[in-house]
C-alpha positions as CSV (number, residue, x, y, z in Angstrom):
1,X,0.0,0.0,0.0
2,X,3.1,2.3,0.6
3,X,4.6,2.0,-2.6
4,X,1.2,2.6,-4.4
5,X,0.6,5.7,-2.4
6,X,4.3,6.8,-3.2
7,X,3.9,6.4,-6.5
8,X,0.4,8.0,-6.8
9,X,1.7,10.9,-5.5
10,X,4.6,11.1,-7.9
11,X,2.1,11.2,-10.6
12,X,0.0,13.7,-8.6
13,X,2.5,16.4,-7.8
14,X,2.7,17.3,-11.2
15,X,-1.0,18.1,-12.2
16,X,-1.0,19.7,-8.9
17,X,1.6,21.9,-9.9
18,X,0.0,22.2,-13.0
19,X,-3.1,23.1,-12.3
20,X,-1.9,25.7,-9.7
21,X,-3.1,29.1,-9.5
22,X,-0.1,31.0,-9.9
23,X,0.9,28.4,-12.6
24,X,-2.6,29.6,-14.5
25,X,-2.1,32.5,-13.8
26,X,1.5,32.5,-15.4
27,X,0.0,30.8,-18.9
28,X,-3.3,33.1,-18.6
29,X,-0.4,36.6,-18.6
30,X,1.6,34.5,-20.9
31,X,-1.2,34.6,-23.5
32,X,-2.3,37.9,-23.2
33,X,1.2,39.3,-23.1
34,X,3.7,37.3,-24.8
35,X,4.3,37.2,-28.4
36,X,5.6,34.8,-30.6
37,X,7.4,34.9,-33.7
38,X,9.5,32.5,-36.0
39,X,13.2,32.0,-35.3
40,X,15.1,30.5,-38.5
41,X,17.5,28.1,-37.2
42,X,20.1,26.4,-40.0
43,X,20.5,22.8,-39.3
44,X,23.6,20.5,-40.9
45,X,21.8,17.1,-40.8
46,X,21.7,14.9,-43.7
47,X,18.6,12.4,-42.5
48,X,16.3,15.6,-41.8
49,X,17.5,17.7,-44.6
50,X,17.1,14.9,-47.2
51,X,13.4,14.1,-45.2
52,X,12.5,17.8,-45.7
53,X,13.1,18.0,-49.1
54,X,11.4,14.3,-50.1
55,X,8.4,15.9,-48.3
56,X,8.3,19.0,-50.4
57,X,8.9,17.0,-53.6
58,X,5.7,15.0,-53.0
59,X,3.6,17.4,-52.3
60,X,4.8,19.5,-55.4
61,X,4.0,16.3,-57.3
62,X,0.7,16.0,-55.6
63,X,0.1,20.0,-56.5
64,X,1.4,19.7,-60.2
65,X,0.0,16.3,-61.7
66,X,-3.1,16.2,-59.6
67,X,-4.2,19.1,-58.7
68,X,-3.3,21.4,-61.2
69,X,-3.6,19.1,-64.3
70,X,-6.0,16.7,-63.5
71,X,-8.4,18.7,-61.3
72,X,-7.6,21.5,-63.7
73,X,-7.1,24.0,-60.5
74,X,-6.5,26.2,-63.4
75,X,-10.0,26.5,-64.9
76,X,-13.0,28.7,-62.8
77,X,-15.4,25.8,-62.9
78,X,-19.5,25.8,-62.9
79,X,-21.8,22.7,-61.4
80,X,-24.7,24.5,-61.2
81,X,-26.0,23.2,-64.6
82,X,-30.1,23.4,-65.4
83,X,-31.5,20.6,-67.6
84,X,-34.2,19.4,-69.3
85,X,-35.2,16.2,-70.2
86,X,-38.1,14.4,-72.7
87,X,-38.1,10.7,-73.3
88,X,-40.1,9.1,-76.1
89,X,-40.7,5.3,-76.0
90,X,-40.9,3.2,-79.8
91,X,-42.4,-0.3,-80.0
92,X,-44.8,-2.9,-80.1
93,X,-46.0,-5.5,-78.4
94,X,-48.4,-8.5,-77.9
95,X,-49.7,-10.6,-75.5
96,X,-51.4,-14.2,-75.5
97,X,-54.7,-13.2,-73.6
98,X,-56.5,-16.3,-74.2
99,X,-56.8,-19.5,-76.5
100,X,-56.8,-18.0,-80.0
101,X,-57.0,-14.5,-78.7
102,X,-53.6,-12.4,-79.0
103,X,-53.4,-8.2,-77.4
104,X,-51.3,-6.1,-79.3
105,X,-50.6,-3.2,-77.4
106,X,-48.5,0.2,-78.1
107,X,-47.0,3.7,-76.6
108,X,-49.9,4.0,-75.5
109,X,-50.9,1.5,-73.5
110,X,-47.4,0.6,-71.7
111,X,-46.5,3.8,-71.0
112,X,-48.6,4.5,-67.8
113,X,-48.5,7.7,-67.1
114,X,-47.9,9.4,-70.3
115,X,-45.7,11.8,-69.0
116,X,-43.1,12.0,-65.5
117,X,-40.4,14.5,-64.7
118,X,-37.1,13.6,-65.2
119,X,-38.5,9.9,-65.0
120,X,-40.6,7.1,-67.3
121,X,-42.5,3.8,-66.3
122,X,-42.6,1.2,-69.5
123,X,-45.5,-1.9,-69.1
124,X,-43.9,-5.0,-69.7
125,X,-46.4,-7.3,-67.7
126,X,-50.0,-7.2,-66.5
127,X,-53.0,-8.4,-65.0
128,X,-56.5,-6.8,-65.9
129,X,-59.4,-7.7,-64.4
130,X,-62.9,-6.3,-65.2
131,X,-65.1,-5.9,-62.7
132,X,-69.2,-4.1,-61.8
133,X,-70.4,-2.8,-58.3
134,X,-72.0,-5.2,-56.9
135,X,-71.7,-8.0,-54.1
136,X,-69.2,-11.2,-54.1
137,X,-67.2,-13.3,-51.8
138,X,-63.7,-11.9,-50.4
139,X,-60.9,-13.0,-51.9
140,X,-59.2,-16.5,-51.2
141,X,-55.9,-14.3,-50.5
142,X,-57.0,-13.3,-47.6
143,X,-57.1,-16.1,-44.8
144,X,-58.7,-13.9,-42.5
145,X,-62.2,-13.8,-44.5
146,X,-62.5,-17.2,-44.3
147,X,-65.6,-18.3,-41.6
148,X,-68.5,-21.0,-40.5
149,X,-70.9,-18.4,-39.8
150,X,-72.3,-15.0,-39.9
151,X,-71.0,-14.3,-36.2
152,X,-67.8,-14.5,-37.2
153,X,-68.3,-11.8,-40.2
154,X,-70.4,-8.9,-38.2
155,X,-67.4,-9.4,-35.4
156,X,-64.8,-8.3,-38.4
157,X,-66.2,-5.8,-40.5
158,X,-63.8,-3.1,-40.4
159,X,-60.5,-5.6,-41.4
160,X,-58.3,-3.0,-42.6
161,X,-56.8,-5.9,-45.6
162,X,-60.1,-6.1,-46.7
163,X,-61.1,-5.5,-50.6
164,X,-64.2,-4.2,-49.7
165,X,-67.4,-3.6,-47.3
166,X,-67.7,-6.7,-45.3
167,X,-71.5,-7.2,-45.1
168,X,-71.5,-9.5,-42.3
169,X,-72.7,-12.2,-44.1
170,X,-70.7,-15.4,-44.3
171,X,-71.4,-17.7,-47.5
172,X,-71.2,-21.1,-48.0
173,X,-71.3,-22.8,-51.1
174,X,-73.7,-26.1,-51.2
175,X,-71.9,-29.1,-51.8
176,X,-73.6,-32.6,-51.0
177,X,-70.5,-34.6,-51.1
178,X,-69.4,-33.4,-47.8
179,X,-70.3,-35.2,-44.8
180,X,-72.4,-33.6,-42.4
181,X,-70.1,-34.2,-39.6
182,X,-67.9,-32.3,-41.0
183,X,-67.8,-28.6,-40.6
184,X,-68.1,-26.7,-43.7
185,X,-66.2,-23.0,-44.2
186,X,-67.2,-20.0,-46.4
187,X,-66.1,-16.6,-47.5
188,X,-67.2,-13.6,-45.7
189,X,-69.7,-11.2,-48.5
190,X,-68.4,-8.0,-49.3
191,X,-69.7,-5.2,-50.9
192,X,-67.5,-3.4,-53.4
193,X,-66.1,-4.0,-57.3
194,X,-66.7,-7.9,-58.0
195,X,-65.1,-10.3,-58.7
196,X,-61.8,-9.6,-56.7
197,X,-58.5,-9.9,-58.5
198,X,-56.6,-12.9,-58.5
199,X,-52.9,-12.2,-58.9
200,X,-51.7,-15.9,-57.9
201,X,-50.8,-16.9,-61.5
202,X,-48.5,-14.0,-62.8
203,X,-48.7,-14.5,-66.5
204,X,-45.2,-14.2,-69.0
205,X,-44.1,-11.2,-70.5
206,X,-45.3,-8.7,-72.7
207,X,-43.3,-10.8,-75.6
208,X,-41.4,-8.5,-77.9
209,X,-40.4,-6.0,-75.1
210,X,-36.7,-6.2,-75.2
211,X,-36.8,-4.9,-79.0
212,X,-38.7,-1.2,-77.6
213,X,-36.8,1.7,-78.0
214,X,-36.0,5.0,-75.3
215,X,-35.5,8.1,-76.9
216,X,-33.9,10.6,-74.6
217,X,-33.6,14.2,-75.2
218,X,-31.3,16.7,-72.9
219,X,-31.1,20.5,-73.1
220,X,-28.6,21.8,-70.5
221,X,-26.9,25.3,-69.7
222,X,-24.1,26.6,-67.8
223,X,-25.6,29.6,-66.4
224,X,-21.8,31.4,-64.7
225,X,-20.6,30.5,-68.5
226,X,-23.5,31.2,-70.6
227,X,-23.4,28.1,-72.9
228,X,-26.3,26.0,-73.9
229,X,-25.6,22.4,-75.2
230,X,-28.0,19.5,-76.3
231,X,-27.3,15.9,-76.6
232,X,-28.6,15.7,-80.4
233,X,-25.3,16.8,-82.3
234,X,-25.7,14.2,-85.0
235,X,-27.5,14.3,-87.9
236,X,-31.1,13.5,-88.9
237,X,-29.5,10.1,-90.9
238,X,-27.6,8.9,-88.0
239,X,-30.0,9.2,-85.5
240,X,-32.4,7.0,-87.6
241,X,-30.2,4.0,-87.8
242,X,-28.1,3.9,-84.6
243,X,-28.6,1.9,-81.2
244,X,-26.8,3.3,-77.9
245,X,-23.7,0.7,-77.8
246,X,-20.6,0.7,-75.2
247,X,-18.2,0.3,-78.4
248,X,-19.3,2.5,-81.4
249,X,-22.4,4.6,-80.3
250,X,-21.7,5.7,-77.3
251,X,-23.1,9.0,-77.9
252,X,-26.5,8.0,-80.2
253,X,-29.2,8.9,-76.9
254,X,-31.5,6.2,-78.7
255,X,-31.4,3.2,-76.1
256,X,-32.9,-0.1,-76.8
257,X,-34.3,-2.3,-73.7
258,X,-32.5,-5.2,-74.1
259,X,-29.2,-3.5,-74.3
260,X,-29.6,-1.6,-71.0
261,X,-30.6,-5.2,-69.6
262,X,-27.4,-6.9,-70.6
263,X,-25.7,-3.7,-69.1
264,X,-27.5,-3.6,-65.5
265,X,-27.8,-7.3,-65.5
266,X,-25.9,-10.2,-66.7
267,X,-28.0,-12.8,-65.2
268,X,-30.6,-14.4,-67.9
269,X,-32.8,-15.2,-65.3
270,X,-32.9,-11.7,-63.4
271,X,-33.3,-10.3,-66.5
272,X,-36.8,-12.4,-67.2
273,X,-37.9,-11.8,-63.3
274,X,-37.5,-8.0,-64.1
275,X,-39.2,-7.8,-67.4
276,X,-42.2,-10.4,-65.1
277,X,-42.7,-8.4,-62.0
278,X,-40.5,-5.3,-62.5
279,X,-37.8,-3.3,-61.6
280,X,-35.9,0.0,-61.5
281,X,-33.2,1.5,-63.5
282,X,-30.7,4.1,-63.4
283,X,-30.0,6.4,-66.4
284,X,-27.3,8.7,-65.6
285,X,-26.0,11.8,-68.2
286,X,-22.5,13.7,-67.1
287,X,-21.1,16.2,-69.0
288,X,-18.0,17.6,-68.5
289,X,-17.2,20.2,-70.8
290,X,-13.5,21.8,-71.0
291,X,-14.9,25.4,-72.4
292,X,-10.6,26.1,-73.4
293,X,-11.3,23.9,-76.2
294,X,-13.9,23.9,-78.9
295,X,-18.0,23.7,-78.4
296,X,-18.2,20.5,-80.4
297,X,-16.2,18.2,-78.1
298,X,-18.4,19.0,-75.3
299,X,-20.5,15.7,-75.2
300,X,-22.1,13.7,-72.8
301,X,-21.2,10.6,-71.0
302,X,-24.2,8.0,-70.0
303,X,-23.9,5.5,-67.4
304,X,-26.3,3.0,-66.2
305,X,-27.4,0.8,-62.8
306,X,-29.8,-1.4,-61.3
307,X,-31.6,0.2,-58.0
308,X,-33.8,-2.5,-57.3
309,X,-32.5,-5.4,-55.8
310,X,-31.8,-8.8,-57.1
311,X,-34.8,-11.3,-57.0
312,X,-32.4,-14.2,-55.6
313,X,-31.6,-11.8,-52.8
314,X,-35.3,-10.2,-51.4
315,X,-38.2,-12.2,-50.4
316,X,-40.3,-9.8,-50.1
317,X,-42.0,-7.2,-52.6
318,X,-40.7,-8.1,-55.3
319,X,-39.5,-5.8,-58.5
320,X,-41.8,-2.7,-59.1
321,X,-45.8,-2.4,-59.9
322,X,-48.9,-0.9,-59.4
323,X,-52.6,-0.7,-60.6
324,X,-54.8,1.7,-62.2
325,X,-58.4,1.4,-63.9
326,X,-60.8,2.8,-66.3
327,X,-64.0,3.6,-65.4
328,X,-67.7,3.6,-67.9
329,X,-71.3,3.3,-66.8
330,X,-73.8,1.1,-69.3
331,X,-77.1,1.0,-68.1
332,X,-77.2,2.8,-65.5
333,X,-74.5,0.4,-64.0
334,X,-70.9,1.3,-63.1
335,X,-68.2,-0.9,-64.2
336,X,-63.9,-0.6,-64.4
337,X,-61.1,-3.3,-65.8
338,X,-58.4,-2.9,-63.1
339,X,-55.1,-3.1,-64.4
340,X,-52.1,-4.1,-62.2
341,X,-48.6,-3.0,-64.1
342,X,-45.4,-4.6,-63.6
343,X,-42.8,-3.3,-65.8
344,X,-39.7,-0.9,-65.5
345,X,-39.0,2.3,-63.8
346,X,-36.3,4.4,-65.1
347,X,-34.9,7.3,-63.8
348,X,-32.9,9.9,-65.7
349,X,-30.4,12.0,-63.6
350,X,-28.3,14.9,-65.2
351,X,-25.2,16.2,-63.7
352,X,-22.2,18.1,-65.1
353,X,-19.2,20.7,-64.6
354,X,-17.9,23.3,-67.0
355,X,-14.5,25.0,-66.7
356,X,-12.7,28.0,-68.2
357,X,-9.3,29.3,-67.3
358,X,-9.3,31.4,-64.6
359,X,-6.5,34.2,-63.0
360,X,-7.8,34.2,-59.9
361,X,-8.3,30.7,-59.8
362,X,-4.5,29.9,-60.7
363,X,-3.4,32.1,-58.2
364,X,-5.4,30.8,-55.5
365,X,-4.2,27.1,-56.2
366,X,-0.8,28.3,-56.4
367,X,-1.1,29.6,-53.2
368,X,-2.8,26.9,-51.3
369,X,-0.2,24.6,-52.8
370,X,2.9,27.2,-51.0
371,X,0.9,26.9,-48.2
372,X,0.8,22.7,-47.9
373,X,4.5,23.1,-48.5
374,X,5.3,24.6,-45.5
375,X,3.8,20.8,-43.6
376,X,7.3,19.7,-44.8
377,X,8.7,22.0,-42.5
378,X,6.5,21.3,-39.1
379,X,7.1,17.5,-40.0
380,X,10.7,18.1,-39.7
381,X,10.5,20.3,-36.7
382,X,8.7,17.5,-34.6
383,X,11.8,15.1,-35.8
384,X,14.3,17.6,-34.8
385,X,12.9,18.6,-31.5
386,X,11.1,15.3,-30.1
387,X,12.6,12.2,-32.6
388,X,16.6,13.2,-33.1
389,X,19.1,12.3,-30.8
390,X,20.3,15.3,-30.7
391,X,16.9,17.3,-30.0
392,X,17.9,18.8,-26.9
393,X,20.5,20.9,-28.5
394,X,18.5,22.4,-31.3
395,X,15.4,22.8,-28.6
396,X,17.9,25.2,-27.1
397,X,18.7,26.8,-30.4
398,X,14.8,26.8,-31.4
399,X,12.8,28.9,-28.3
400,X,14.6,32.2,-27.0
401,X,12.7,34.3,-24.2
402,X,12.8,37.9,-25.3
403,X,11.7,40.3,-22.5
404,X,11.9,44.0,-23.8
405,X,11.2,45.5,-20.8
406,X,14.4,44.5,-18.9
407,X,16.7,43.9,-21.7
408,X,18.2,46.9,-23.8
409,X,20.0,44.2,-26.8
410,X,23.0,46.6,-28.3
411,X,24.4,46.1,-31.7
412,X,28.1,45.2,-31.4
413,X,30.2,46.6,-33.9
414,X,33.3,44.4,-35.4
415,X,37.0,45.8,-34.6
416,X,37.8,47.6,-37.9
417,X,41.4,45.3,-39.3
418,X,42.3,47.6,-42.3
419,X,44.8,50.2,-42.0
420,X,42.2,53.1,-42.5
421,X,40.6,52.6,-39.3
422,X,44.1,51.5,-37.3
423,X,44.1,54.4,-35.4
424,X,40.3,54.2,-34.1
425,X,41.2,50.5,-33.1
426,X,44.4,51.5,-31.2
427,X,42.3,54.5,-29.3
428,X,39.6,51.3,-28.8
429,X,43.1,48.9,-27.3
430,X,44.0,51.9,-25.0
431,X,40.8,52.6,-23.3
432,X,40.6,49.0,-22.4
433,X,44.2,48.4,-21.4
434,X,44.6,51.7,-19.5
435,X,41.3,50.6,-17.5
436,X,42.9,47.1,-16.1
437,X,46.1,48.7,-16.0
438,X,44.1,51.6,-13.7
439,X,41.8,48.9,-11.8
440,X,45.4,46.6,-11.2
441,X,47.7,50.0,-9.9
442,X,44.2,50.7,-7.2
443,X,45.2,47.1,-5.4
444,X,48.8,47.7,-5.0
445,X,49.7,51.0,-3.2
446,X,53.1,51.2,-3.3
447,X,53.2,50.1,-6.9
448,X,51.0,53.0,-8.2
449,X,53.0,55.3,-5.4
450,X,56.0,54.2,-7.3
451,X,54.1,54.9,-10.9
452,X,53.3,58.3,-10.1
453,X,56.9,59.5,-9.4
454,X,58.0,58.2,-12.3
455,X,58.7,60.2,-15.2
456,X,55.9,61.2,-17.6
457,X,57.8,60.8,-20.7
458,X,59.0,57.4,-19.8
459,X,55.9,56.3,-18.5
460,X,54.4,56.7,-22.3
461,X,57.0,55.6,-23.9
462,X,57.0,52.2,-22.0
463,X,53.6,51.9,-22.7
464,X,54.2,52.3,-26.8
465,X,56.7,49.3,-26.3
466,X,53.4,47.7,-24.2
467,X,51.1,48.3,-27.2
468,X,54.0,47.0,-29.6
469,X,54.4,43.4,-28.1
470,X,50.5,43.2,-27.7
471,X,49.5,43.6,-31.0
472,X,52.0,40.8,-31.7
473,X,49.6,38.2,-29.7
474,X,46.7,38.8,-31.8
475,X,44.9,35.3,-32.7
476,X,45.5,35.6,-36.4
477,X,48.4,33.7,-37.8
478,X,49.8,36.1,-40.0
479,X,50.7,38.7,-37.3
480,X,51.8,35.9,-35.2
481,X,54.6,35.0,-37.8
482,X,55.5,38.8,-37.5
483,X,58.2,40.1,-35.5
484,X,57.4,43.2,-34.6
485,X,54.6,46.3,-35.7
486,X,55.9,49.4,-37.0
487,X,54.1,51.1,-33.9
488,X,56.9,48.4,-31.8
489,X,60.1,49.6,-34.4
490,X,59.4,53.1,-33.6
491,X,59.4,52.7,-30.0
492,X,62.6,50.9,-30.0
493,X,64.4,54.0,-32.1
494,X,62.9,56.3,-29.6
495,X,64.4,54.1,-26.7
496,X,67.6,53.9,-28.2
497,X,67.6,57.9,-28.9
498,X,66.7,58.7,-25.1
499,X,68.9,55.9,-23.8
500,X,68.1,53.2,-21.2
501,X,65.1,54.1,-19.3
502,X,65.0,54.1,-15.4
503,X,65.1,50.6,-13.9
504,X,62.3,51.4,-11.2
505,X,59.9,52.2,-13.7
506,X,60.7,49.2,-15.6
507,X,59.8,46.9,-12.8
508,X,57.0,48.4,-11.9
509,X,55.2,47.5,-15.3
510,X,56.9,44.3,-15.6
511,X,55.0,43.5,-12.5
512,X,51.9,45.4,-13.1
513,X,51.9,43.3,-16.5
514,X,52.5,39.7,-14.7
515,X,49.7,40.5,-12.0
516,X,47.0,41.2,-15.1
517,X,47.9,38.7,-17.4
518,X,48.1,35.8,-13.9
519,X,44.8,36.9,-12.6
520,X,42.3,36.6,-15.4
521,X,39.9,36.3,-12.0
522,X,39.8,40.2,-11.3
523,X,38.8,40.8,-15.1
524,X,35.0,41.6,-13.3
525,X,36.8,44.8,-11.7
526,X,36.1,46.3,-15.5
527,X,32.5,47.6,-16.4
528,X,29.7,45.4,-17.5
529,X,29.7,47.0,-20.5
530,X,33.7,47.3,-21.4
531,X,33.7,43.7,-19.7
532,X,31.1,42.6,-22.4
533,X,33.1,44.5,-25.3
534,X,36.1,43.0,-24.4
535,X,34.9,39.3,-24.4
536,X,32.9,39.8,-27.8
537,X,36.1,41.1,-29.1
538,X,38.1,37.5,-28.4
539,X,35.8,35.4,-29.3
540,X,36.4,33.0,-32.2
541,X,33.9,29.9,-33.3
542,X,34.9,27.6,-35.7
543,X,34.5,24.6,-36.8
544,X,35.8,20.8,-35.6
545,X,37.4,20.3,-39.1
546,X,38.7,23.8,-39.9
547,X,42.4,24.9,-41.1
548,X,42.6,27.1,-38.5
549,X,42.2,25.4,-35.4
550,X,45.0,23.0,-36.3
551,X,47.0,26.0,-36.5
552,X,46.0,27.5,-33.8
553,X,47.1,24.6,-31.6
554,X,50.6,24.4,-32.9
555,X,50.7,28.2,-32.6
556,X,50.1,27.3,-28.8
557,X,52.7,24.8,-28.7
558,X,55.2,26.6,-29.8
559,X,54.3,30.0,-27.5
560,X,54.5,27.4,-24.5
561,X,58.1,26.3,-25.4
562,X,59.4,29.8,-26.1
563,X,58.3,30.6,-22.9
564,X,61.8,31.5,-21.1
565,X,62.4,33.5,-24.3
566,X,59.7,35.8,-24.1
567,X,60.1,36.0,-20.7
568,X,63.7,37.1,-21.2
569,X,62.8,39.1,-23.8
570,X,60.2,40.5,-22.0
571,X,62.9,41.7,-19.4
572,X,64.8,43.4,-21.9
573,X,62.5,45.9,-22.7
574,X,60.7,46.4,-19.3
575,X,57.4,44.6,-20.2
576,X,55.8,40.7,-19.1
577,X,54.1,39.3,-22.5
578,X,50.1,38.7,-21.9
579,X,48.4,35.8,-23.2
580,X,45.2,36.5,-25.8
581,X,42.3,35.9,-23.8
582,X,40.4,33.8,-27.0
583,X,37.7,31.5,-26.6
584,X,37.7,29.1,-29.3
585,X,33.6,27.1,-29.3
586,X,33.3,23.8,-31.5
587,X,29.5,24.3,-33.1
């Protein structure tokens, strides 16, 4: 129980802290007054350079070959086409009706109702059944209606299935053959148009349906284009001999029924059990018009589907039908022949897209397609700051805290090297020098006590020969190699002119010099700001693999073993040489 108590509050400390008011309050300020801004960072890595650019190369693929040539981001485009459709239906037809007795039937009679929207219903089965008003048994459909007596009947004459007014009368047909201990059924009486149909038996098909013909006209307009097209381009002598095909008429809009069978349906017997008891088809029209090229090869596309589905696969309400009747009156007496369809349903559907090239359009692509490049980049930042081993390090480089309120950030300007300028950087080496030299004399008494007394002309002139040997320690290699500056040959004419200088002084600086150049520790005395100056001024970064480092490090070598040398030397003309204070950082 300890140890899962311990380690519950490990994980609770945190959202503790986390959920702390003042830390809240810390990301509530930091959202209302911090600002953040991009910080370009240069990596050197192979693996996420080379990721960063495959990235960018797909999408510019993706943005050329899809989008811009086969979306055609290009092109201003319309989709709100208007259409109009009218369908015309060729063909006849017969039926075997009875023995000897055949029913030729037309446009007339299978197409039921003469005209749809957009739609068209074509008779290829029926029942008809002619009936008066009058009274007759239900049907034998119904098992309900079935009965041994009139009870039975008044208890049930609102059934809702029923194909008429029950009556409440129950009759039973007279047959002597049946025993009288057996008990003998009837059919309730309705009231209503007798007889009742009988739709066990479906009969076969209207015969000679496959062979009818669909003529399909469509009228459509781009409105944002202004450009009316039809699907009749063809002339009068072509239209009157051609039959919509797959392979060479695709674009004749005459369709025959038993080609869009095949098409929908492969199956011979789904193909009979539709033209028997119905079914619903699919007509679809696309056009897709490139308005860059020429009017003419703007032409539709049909395609075509079964909605209904397959017989084998439903076992209820089958295919599609429905009934209508025709009424008359002879005699004073009211009679209809009911008719129940089967047959198929199509429906026509128009849909389309026009395009046009477009400036705006173009540049708006083009721009969304600079945008998706920059997901190359945020890929490769996750990499770099949560995947790479070596995330920490550009984390650090990534996310700087800029506070403008308590920082003043100064623009450092570069020591000038050329010889125009060589007097501004001498004034520049004095200020600094004479300020340690200043901060160094303040700890030792007798030393500056010592200073003072001496000679003023001396004094300078010491510190020219000072000036001379330290801009022979400056971290380039070529004034390295040199011996001495002219600046150094003209204070050792002057020194030979004036003769040997006093001895005191000389050992005053000699020490002065050894104390600064032994106690880098007291370099703080200086001001923040000369401080800061000085160190920016002596700071080199370079490279693990650069020329100069190698150098640099034999340069070292070979200070270190001249070191008695330059200390002798040093003792010759009054003055202690000083290291360069350079700070060499491996990026």
């Amino acid at each position: 129980m300890s140890t899962r108590d311990s380690s519950a509050k490990v994980h609770c400390v945190p959202l503790r802290e986390y959920c702390s008011f003042s830390n809240v309050k810390s990301m509530v300020r930091g959202f209302v007054y911090e600002y953040e801004t991009p910080k370009i960072v240069t990596i050197h890595s192979i693996s996420i350079a080379l990721m960063c650019r495959l990235i960018q190369l797909l999408i510019l693929i993706y943005g050329i070959i899809y989008l811009m040539i086969h979306k055609k981001g290009y092109q201003e485009t319309d989709t709100s086409i208007i259409s109009s459709i009218t369908l015309k239906v060729k063909g006849i037809g017969y039926n075997q009706t009875g023995q000897n007795q055949t029913l030729v039937i037309d446009g007339a009679d299978y197409i039921v109702p003469p005209q749809e929207n957009n739609a068209l219903f074509l008779m290829t089965n029926f029942i008809r059944t002619d009936q008066e008003h009058g009274k007759c048994p239900e049907s034998p459909d119904e098992k309900m209606s079935s009965c041994t007596g009139n009870d039975y009947c008044l208890a049930n004459q609102n059934f809702q299935k029923a194909n008429g007014k029950w009556t409440g009368i129950c009759l039973i047909k007279n047959n002597s053959f049946v025993n009288a201990s057996e008990t003998t059924k009837g059919r309730c009486e309705l009231e209503g148009w007798c007889p009742v149909e009988n739709d066990r038996n479906i009969p076969f098909p209207i015969r000679d349906a496959l062979n009818f013909t669909i003529f399909v006209k469509n009228f459509i307009e781009f409105p944002r284009f202004k450009v009316i097209r039809k699907n009749i381009q063809e002339d009068a002598a072509y239209l009157k001999r051609c039959h919509y095909d797959q392979g060479e008429h695709k674009g004749c809009p005459i369709f025959r029924v038993g080609t869009l069978l095949d098409i929908v349906e492969s199956d011979p017997f789904e193909q009979l059990q539709m033209l028997k008891l119905g079914g619903v088809i699919r007509l679809k029209i696309h056009w897709d018009c490139n308005l860059d090229k020429s009017s003419s090869l703007c032409k539709p596309e049909y395609s075509f589907g079964r909605l209904d589905g397959p017989y084998k696969e439903q076992s209820f309400s089958h295919g599609f039908n429905f009934r209508f009747a025709s009424h008359w009156k002879h005699q004073n007496r009211s009679y209809r022949t009911l008719t129940k369809a089967f047959g198929l349903r199509f429906i026509i559907s128009v849909s389309g897209q026009a395009g046009r090239f477009d400036v705006i359009t173009l540049t708006l692509n083009i721009g969304s397609l600079i945008g998706i490049l920059g997901l190359a980049t945020f890929i490769c930042d996750i990499v770099a700051l949560y995947v790479h081993r070596q995330s920490d390090v550009y984390r650090q480089q990534k996310f700087q805290d800029v506070d403008l309120h308590f920082q003043q950030v100064e623009g450092l300007k570069p020591l000038p090297t050329d010889s125009s300028t060589d007097q501004a950087r001498r004034t520049y080496l004095d200020h600094i020098d004479g300020t340690v030299l200043n901060n160094h004399a303040t700890d030792d008494g007798d030393a500056t006590h010592n200073a003072e007394t001496a000679p003023k002309t001396e004094f300078q002139l010491e510190e020219v020969n000072y000036h001379s040997l330290y801009d022979n320690l400056q971290p380039t290699t070529k004034e390295i190699s040199q011996q001495l500056t002219p600046r150094a040959a003209f204070a050792n004419t002057q020194r030979q002119k004036t003769g040997s200088t006093s001895s005191n002084t000389s050992s005053l600086l000699s020490s002065m010099k050894q104390k600064y150049s032994t106690k880098h520790s007291q370099l703080p005395y200086l001001s923040s700001e000369e401080n800061q100056l000085y160190d920016k001024s002596n700071i080199v970064f370079v490279d693990e693999d650069t020329p100069e480092l190698s150098e640099r490090n034999e340069l070292h070598q070979r200070t270190d073993g001249n070191q008695q040398f330059s200390n002798s030397s040093s003792t010759n003309h009054g003055l202690s040489v000083r290291p360069t204070s350079t700070v060499e950082t491996l990026l």
